[in-house]
N, C-alpha and C positions, 0 to 999 in steps of 0.2 A: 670623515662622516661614515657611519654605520652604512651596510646595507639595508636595514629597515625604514631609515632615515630617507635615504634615497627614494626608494620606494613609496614610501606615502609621499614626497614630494611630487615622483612621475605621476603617482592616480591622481592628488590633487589638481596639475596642471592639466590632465586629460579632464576632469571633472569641470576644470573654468573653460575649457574647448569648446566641449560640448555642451557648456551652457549658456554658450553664446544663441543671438536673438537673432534671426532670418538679416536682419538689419546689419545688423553689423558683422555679420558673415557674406552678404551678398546673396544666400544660398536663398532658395524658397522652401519651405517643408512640403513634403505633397501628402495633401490631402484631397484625395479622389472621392468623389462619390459617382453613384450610380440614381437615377430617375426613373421608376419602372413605371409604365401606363400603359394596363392591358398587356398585350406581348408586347410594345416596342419601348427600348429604354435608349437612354442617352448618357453618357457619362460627363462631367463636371469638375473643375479643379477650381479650388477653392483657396482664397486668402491668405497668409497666415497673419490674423489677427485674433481680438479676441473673443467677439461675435463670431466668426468663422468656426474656431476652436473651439467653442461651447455649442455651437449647430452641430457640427461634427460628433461630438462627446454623447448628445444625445439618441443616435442613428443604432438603430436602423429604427424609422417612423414614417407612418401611413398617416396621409392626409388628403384633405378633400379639398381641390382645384377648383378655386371658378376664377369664371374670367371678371376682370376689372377694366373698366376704359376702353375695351377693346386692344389696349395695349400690352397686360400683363396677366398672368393667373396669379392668384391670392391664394395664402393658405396660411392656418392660425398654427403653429405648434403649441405643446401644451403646456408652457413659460414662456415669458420673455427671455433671450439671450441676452448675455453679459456685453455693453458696448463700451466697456474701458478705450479709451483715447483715439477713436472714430470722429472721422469729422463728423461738423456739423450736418453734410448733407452729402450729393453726389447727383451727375448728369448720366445717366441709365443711357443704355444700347443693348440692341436686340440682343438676346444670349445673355445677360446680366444677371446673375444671380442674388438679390438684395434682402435686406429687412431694413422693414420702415417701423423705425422706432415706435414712435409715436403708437401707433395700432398695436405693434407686438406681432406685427404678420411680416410672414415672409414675401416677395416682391418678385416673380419672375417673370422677366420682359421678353417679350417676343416679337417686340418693334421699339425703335427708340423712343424717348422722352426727353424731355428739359429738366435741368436742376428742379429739386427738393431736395428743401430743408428735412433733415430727419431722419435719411436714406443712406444706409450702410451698405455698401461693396459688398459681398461674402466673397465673391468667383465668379464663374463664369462659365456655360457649357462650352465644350471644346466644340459641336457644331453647329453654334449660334443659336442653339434651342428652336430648332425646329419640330423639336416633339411636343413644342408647346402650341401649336397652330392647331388646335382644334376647339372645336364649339361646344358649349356648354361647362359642367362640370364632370369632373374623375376624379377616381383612388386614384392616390400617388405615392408609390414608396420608394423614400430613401433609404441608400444603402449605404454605408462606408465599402472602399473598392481597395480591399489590400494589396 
């Protein structure tokens, strides 16, 4: 066999490597984000799915928090994300980072909830989202956190 031959065999195999799926490598991708509100921010790791990956994609965005139920702050981003092969639904915990289908809004809990139908995972802040315990509404920007 040629050394050229060789060669494009080794990149292809490094090419089917690395193109493997969180899944079937075990690995998680990290995708960090950052939550800024006012001076305090929080930071967050995020899914790897495909809502996740398309919230992500769209960053860095400012939005407007208000509270829902008492249980979560709501905010519209400016599309729907992508929710290829998401469950149906999901049972939320404080720190939860979600989007609820159905609305096209993003979901972040800062006290637990009960299954819904509709409710997509994205992450989760690394400290329970306690920068979301306050009242009223706020600018909120996300960041990607290299």
């Amino acid at each position: 066999m040629s050394g050229s031959v060789k060669l494009i065999q080794a990149l292809l195999f490094l090419f089917f490597i690395s193109d493997l799926s969180a899944e079937e490598t075990g690995n998680n991708l990290s995708m960090k984000i950052r939550l800024v509100i006012g001076d305090n921010s929080a930071i967050a790791t995020l899914d790897d799915i495909a809502a996740s990956r398309d919230f992500y994609n769209m960053l860095p965005m400012t939005l407007m928090l208000e509270d829902y139920a008492s249980t979560e702050k709501i905010a519209y981003p400016e599309r729907k994300l992508a929710t290829t092969g998401a469950p149906e639904g999901y049972d939320p915990s404080a720190g939860d980072i979600t989007y609820y289908a159905p609305w096209g809004n993003l979901a972040l809990f800062y006290k637990d909830f009960s299954y819904s139908r509709g409710l997509i995972r994205l992450g989760e802040f690394d400290d329970g989202g306690a920068l979301l315990k306050f009242r009223g509404k706020a600018n909120a920007r996300f960041e990607a956190v290299p």
